[in-house]
N, CA, C, O and CB atoms as a CASP TS submission, in Angstrom:
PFRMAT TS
TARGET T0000
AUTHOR 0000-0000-0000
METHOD Language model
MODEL 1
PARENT N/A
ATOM      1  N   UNK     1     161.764-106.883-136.178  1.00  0.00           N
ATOM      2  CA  UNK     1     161.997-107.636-137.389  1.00  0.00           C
ATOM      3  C   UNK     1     163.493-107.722-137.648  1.00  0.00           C
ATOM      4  O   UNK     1     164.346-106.851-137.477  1.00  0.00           O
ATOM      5  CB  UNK     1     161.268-106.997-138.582  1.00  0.00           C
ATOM      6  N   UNK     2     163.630-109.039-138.123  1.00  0.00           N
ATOM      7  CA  UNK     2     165.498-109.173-138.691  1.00  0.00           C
ATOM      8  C   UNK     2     165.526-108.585-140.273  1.00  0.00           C
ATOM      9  O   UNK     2     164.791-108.313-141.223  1.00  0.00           O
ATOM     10  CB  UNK     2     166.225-111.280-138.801  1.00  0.00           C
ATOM     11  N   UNK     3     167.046-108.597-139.799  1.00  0.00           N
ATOM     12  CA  UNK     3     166.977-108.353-141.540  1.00  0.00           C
ATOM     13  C   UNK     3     167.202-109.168-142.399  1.00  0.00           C
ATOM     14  O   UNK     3     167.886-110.129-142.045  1.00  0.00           O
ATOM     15  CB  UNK     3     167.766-107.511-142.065  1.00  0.00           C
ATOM     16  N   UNK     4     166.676-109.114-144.009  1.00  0.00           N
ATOM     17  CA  UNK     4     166.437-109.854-144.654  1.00  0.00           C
ATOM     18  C   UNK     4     168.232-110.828-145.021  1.00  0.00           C
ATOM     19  O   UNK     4     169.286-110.365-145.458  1.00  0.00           O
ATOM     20  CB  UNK     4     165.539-109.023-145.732  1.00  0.00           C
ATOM     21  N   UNK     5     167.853-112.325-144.579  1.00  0.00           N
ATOM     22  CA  UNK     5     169.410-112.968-145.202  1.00  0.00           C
ATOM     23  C   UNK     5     168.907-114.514-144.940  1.00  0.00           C
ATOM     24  O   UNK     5     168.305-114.969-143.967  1.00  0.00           O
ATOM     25  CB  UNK     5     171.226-112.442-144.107  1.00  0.00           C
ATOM     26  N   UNK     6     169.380-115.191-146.188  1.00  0.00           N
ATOM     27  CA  UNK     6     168.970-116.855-145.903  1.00  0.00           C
ATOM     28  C   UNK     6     169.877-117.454-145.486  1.00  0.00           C
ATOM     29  O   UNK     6     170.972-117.678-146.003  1.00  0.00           O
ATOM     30  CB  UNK     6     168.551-117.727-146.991  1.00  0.00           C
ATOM     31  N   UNK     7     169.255-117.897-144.028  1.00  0.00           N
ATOM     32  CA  UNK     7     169.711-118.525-143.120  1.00  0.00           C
ATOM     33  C   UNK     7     170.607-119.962-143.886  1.00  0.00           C
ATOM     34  O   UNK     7     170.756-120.272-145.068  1.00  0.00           O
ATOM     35  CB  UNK     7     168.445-118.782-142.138  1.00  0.00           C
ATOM     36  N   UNK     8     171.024-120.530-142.749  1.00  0.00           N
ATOM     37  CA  UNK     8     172.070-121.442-143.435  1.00  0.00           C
ATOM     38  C   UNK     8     171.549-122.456-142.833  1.00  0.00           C
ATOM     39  O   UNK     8     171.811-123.402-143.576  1.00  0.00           O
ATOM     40  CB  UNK     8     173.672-121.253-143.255  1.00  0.00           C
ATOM     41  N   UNK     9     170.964-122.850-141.932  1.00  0.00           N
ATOM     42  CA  UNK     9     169.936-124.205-141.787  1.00  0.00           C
ATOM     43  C   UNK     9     168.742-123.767-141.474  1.00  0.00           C
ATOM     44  O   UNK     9     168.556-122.589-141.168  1.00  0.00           O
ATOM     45  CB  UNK     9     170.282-125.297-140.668  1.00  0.00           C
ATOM     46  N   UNK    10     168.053-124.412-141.501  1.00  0.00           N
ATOM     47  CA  UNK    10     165.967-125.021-142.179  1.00  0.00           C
ATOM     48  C   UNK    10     165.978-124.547-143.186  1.00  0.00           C
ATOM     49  O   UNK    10     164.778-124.600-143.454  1.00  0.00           O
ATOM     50  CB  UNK    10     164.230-124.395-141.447  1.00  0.00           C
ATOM     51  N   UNK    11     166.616-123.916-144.324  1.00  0.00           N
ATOM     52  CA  UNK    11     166.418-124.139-145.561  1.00  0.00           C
ATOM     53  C   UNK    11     165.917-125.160-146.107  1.00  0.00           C
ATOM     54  O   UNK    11     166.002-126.316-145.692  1.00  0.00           O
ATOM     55  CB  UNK    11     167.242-124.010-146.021  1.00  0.00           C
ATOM     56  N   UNK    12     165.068-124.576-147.591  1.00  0.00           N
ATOM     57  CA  UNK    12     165.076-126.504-148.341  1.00  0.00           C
ATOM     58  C   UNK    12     165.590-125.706-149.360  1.00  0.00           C
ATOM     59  O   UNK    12     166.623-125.142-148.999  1.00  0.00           O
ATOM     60  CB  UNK    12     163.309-127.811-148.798  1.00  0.00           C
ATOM     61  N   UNK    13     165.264-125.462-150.453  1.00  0.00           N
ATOM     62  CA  UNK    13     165.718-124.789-151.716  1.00  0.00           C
ATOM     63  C   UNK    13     166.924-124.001-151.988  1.00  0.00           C
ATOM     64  O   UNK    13     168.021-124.327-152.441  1.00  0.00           O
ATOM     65  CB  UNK    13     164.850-124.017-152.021  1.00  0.00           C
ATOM     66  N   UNK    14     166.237-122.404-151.428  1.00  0.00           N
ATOM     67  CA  UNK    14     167.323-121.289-151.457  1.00  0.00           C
ATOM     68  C   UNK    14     167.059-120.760-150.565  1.00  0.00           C
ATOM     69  O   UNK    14     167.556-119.635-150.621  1.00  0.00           O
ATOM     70  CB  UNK    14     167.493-120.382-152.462  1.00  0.00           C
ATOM     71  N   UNK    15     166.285-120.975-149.297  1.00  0.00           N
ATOM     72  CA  UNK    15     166.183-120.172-147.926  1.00  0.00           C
ATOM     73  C   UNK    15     165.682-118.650-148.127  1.00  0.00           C
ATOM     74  O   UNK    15     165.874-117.678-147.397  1.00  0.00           O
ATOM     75  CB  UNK    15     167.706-120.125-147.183  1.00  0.00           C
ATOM     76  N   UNK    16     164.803-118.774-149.651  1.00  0.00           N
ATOM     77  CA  UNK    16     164.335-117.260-149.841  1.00  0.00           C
ATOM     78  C   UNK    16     163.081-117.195-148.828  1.00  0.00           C
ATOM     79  O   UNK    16     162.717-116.115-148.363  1.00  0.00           O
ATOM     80  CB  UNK    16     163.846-116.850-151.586  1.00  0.00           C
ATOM     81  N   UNK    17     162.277-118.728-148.431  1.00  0.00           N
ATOM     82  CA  UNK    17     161.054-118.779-147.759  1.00  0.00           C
ATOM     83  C   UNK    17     161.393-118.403-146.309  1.00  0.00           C
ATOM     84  O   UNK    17     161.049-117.408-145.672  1.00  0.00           O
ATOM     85  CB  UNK    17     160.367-120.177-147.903  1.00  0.00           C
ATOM     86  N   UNK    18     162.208-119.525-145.921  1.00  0.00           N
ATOM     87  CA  UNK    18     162.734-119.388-144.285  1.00  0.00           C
ATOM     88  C   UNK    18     163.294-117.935-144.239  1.00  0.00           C
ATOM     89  O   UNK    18     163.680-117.572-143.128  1.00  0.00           O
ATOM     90  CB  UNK    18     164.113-120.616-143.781  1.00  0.00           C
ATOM     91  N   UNK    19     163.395-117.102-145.195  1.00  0.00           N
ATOM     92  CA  UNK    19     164.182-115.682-144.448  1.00  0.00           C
ATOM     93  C   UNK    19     163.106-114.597-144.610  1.00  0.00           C
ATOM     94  O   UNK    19     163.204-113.488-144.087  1.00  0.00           O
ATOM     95  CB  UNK    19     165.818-115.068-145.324  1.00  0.00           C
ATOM     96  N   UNK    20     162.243-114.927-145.245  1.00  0.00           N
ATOM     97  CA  UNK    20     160.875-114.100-145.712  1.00  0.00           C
ATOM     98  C   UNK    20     160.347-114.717-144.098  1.00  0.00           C
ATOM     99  O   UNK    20     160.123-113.790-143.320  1.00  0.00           O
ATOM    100  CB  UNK    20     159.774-114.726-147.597  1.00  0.00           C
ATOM    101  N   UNK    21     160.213-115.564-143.739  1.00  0.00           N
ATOM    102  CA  UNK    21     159.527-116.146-142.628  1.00  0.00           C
ATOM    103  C   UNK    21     159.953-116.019-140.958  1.00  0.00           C
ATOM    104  O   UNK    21     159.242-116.105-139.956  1.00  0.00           O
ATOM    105  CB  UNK    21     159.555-117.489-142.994  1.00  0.00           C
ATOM    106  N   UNK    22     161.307-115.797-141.099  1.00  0.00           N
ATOM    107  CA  UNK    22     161.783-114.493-139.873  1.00  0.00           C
ATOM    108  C   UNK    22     161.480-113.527-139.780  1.00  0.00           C
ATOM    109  O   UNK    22     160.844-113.027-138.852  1.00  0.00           O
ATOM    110  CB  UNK    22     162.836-114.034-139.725  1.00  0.00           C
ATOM    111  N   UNK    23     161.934-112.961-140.881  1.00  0.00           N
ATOM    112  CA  UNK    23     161.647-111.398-141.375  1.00  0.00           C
ATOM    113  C   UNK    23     159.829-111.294-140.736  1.00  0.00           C
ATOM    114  O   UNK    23     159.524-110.241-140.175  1.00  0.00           O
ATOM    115  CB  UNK    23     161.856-111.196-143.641  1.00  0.00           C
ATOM    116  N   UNK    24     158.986-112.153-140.838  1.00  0.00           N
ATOM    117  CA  UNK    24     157.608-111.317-140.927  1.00  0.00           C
ATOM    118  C   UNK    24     157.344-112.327-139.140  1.00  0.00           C
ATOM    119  O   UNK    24     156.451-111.853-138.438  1.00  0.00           O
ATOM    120  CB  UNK    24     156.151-111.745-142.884  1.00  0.00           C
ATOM    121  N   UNK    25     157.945-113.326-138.680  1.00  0.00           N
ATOM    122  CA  UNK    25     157.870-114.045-137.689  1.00  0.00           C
ATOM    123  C   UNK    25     156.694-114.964-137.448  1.00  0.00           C
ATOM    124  O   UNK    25     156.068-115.286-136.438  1.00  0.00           O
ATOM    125  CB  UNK    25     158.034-113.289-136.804  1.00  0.00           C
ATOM    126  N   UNK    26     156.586-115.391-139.219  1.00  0.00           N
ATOM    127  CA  UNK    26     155.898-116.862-139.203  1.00  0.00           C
ATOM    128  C   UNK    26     156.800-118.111-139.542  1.00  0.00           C
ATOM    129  O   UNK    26     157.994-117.974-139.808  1.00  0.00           O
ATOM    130  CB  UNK    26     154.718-116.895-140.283  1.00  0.00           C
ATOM    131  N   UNK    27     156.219-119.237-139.522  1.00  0.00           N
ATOM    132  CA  UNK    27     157.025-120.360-139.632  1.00  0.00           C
ATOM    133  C   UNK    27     157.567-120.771-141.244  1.00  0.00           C
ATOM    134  O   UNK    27     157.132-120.457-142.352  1.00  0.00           O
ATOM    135  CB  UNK    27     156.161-121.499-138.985  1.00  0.00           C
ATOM    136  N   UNK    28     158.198-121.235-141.004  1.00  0.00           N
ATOM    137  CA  UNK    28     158.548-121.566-143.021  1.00  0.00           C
ATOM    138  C   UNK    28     158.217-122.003-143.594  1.00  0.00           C
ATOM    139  O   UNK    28     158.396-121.901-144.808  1.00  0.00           O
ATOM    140  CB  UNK    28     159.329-122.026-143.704  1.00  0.00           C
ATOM    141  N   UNK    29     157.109-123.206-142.647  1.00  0.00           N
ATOM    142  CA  UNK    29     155.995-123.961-143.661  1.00  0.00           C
ATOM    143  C   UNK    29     154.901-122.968-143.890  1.00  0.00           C
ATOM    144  O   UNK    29     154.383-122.783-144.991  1.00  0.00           O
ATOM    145  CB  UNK    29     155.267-125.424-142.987  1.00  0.00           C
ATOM    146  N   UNK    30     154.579-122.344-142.801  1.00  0.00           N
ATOM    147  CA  UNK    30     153.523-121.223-143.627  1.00  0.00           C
ATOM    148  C   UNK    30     153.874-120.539-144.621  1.00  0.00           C
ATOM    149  O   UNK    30     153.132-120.438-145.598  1.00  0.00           O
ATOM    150  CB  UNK    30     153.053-120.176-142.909  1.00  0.00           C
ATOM    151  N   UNK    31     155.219-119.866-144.552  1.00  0.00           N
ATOM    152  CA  UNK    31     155.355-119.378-146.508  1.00  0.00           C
ATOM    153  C   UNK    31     155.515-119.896-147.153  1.00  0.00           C
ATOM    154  O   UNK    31     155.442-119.467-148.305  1.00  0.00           O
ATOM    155  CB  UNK    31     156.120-118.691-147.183  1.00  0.00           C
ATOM    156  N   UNK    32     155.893-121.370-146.849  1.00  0.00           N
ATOM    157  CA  UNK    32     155.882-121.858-148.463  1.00  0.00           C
ATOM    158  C   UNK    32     155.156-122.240-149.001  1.00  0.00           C
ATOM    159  O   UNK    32     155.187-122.423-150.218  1.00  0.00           O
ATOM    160  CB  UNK    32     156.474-122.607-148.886  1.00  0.00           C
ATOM    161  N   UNK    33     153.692-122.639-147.779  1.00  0.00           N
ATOM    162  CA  UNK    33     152.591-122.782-147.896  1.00  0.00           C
ATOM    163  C   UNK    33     151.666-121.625-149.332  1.00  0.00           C
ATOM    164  O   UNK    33     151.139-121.776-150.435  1.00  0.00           O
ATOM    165  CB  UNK    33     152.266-122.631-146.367  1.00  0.00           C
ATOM    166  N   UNK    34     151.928-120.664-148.469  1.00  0.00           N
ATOM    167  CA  UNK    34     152.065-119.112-149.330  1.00  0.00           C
ATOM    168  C   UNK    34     152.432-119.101-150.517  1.00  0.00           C
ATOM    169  O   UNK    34     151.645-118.857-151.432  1.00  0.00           O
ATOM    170  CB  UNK    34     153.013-118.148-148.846  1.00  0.00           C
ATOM    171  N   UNK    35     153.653-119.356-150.693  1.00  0.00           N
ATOM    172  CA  UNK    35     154.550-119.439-151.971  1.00  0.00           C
ATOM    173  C   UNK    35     153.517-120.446-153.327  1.00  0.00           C
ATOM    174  O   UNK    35     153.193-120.124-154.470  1.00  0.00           O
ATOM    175  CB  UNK    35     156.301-120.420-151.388  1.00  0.00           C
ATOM    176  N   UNK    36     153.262-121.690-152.539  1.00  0.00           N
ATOM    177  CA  UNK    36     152.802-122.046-153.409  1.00  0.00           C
ATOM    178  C   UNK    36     151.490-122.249-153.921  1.00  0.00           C
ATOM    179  O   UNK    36     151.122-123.040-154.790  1.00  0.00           O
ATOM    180  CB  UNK    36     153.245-122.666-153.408  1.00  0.00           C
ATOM    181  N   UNK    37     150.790-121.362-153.211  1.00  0.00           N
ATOM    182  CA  UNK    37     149.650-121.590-153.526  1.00  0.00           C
ATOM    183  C   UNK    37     149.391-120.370-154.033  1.00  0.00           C
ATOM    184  O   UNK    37     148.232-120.191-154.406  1.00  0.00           O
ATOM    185  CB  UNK    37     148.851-122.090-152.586  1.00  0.00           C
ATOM    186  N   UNK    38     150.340-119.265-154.177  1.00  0.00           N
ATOM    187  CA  UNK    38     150.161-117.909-154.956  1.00  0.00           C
ATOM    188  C   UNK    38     151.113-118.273-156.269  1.00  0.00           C
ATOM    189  O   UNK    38     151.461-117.238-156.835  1.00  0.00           O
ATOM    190  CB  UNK    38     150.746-116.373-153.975  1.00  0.00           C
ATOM    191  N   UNK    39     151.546-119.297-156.802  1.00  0.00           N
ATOM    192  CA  UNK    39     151.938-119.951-158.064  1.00  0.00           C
ATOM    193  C   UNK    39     150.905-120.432-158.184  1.00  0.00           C
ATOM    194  O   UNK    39     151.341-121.394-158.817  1.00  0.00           O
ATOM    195  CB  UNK    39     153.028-120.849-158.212  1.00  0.00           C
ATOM    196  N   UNK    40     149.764-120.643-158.128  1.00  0.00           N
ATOM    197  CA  UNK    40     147.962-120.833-158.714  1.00  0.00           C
ATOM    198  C   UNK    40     148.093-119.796-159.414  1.00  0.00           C
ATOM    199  O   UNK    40     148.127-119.966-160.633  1.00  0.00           O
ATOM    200  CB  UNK    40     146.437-120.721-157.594  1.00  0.00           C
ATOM    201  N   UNK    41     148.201-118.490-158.905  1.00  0.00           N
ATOM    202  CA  UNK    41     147.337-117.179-159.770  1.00  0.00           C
ATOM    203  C   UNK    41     148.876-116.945-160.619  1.00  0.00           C
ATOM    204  O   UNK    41     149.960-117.449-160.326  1.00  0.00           O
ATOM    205  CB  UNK    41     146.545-115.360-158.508  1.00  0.00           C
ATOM    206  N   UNK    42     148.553-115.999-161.765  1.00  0.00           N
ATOM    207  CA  UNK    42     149.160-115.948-162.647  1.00  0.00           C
ATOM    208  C   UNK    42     150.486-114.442-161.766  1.00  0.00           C
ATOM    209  O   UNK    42     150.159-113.838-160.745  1.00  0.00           O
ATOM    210  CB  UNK    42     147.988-115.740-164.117  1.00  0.00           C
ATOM    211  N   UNK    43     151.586-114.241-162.368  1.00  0.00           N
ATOM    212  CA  UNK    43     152.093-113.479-162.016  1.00  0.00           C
ATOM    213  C   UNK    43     153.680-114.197-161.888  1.00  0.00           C
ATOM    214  O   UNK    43     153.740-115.374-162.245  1.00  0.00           O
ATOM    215  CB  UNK    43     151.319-112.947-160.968  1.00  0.00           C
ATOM    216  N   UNK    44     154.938-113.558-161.407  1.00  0.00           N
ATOM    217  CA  UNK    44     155.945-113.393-162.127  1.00  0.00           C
ATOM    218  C   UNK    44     156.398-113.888-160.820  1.00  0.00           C
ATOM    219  O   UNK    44     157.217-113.161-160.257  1.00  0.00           O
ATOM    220  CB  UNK    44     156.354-112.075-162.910  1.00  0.00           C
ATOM    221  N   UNK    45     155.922-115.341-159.999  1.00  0.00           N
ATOM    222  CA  UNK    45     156.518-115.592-158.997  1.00  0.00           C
ATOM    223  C   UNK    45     157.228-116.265-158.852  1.00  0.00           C
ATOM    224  O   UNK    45     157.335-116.348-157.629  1.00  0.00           O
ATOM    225  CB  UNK    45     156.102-115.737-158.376  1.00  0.00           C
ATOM    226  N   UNK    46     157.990-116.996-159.360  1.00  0.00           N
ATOM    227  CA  UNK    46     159.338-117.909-160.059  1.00  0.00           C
ATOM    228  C   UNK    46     160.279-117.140-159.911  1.00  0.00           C
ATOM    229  O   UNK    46     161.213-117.372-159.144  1.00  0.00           O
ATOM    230  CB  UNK    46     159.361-118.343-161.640  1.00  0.00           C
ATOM    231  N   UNK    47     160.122-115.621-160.962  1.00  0.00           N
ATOM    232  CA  UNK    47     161.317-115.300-160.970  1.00  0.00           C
ATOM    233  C   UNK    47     161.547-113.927-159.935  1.00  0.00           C
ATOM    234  O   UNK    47     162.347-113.020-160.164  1.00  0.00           O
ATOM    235  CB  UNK    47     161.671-115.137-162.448  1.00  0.00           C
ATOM    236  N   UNK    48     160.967-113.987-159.178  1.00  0.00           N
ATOM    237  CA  UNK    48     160.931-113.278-157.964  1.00  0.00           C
ATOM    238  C   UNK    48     162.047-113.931-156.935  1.00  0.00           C
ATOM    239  O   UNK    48     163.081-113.489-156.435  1.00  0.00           O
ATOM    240  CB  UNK    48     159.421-113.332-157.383  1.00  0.00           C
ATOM    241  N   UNK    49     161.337-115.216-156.855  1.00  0.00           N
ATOM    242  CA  UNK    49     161.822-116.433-155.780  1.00  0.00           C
ATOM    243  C   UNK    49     163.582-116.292-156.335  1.00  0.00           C
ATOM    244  O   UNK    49     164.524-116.183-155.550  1.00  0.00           O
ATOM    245  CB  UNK    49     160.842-118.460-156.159  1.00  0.00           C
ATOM    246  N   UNK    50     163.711-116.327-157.877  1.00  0.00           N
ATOM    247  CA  UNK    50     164.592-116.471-157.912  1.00  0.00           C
ATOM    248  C   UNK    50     165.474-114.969-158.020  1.00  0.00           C
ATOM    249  O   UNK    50     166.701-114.971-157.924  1.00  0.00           O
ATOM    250  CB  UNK    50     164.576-117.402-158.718  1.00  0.00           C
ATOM    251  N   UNK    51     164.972-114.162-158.154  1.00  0.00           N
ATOM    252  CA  UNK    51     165.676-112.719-157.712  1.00  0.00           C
ATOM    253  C   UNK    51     165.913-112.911-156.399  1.00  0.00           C
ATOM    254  O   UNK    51     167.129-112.837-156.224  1.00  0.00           O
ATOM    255  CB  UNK    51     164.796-111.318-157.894  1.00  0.00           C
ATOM    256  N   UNK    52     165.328-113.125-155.370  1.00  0.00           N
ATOM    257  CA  UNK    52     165.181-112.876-154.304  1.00  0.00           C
ATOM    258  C   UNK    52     166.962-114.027-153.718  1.00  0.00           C
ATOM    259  O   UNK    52     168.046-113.912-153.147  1.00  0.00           O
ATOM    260  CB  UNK    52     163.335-113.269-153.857  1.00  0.00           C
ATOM    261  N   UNK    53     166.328-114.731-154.220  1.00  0.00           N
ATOM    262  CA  UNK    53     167.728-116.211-153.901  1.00  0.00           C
ATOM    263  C   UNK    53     169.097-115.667-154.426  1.00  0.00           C
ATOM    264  O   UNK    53     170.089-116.211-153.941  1.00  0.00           O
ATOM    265  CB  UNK    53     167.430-118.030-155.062  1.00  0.00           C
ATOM    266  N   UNK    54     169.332-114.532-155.475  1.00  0.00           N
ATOM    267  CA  UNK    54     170.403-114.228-155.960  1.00  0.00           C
ATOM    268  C   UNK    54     171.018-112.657-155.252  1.00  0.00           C
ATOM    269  O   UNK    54     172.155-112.207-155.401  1.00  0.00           O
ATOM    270  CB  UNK    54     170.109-114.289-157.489  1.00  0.00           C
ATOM    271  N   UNK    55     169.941-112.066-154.507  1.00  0.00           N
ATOM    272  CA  UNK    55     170.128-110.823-154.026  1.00  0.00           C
ATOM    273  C   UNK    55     170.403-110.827-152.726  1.00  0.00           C
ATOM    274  O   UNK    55     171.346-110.189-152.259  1.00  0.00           O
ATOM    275  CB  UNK    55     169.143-110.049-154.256  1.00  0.00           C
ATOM    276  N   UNK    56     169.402-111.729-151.848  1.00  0.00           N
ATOM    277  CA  UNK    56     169.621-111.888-150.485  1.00  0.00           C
ATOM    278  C   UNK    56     171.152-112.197-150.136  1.00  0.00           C
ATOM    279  O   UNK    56     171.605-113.099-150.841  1.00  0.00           O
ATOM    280  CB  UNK    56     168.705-112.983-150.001  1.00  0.00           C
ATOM    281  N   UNK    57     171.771-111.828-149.504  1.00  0.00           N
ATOM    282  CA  UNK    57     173.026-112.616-149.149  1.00  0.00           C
ATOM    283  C   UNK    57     172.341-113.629-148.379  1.00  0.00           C
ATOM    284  O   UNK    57     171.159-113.750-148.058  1.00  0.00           O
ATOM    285  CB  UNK    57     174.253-111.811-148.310  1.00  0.00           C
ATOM    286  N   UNK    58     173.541-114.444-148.123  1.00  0.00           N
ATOM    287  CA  UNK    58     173.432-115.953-146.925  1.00  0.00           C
ATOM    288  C   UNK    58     174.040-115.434-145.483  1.00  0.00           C
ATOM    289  O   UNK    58     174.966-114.623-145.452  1.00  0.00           O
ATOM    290  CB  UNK    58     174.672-117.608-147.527  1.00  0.00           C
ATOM    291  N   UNK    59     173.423-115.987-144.265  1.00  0.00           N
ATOM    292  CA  UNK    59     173.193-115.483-143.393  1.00  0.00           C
ATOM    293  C   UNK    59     174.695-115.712-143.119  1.00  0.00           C
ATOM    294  O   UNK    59     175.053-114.671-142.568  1.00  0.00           O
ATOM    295  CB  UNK    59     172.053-115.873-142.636  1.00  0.00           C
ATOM    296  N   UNK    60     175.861-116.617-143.228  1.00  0.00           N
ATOM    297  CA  UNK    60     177.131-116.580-142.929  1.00  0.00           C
ATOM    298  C   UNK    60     177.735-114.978-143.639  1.00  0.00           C
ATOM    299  O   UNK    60     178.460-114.205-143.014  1.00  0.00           O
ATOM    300  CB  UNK    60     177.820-118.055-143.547  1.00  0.00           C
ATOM    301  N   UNK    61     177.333-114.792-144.779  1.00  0.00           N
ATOM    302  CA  UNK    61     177.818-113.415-145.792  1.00  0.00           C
ATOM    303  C   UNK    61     177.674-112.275-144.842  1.00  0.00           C
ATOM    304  O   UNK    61     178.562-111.542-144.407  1.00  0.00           O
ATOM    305  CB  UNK    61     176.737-113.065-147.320  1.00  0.00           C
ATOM    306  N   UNK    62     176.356-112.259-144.592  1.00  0.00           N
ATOM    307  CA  UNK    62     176.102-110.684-143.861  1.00  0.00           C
ATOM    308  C   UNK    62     176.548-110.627-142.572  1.00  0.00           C
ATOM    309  O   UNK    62     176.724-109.522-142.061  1.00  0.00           O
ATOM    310  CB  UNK    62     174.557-110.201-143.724  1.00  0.00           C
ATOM    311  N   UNK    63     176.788-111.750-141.886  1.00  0.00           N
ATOM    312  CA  UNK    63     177.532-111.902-140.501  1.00  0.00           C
ATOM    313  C   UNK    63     178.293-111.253-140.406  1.00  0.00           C
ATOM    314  O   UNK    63     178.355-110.245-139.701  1.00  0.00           O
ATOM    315  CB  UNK    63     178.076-112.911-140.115  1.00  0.00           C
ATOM    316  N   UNK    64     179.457-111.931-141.482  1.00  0.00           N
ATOM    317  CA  UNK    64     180.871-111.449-141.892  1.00  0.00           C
ATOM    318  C   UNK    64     180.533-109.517-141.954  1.00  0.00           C
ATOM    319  O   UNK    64     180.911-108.789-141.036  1.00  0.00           O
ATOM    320  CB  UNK    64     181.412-112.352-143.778  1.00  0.00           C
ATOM    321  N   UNK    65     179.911-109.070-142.984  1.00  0.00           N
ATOM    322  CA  UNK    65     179.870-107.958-143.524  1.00  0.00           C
ATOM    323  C   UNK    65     179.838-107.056-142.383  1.00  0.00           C
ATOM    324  O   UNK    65     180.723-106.226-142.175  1.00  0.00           O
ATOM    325  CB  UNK    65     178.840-107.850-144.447  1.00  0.00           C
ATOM    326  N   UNK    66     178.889-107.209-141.696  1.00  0.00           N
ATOM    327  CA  UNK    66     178.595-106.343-140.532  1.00  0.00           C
ATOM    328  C   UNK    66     179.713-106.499-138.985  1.00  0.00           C
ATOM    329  O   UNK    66     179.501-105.797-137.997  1.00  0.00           O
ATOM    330  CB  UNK    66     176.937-106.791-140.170  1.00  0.00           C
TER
END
């Protein structure tokens, strides 16, 4: 498994899906597939997506770092 960082292309949004989707080594339409069809059931997944988009670094950031 990689480690968690949103990539800087196949993004659409904030690349929180495409880096969740390395990380587990499915495709990015399957999580977002995921993503949105677990915004059906009730629960705090908005602001997850968007924790997740503000915490992850971007895959140029952690390049650098390491």
């Amino acid at each position: 498994m990689t480690a968690l960082a949103r990539p800087t292309h196949g993004r659409m949004i904030g690349g929180v899906c495409a880096s969740l989707a390395q990380r587990f080594g499915t495709s990015a339409t399957t999580m977002r597939v995921i993503f949105v069809a677990s915004c059906l059931l009730p629960g705090p997944q908005f602001l997850l997506y968007i924790a997740l988009w503000v915490l992850l670094p971007s895959e140029d950031k952690a390049r650098r770092a390491w």
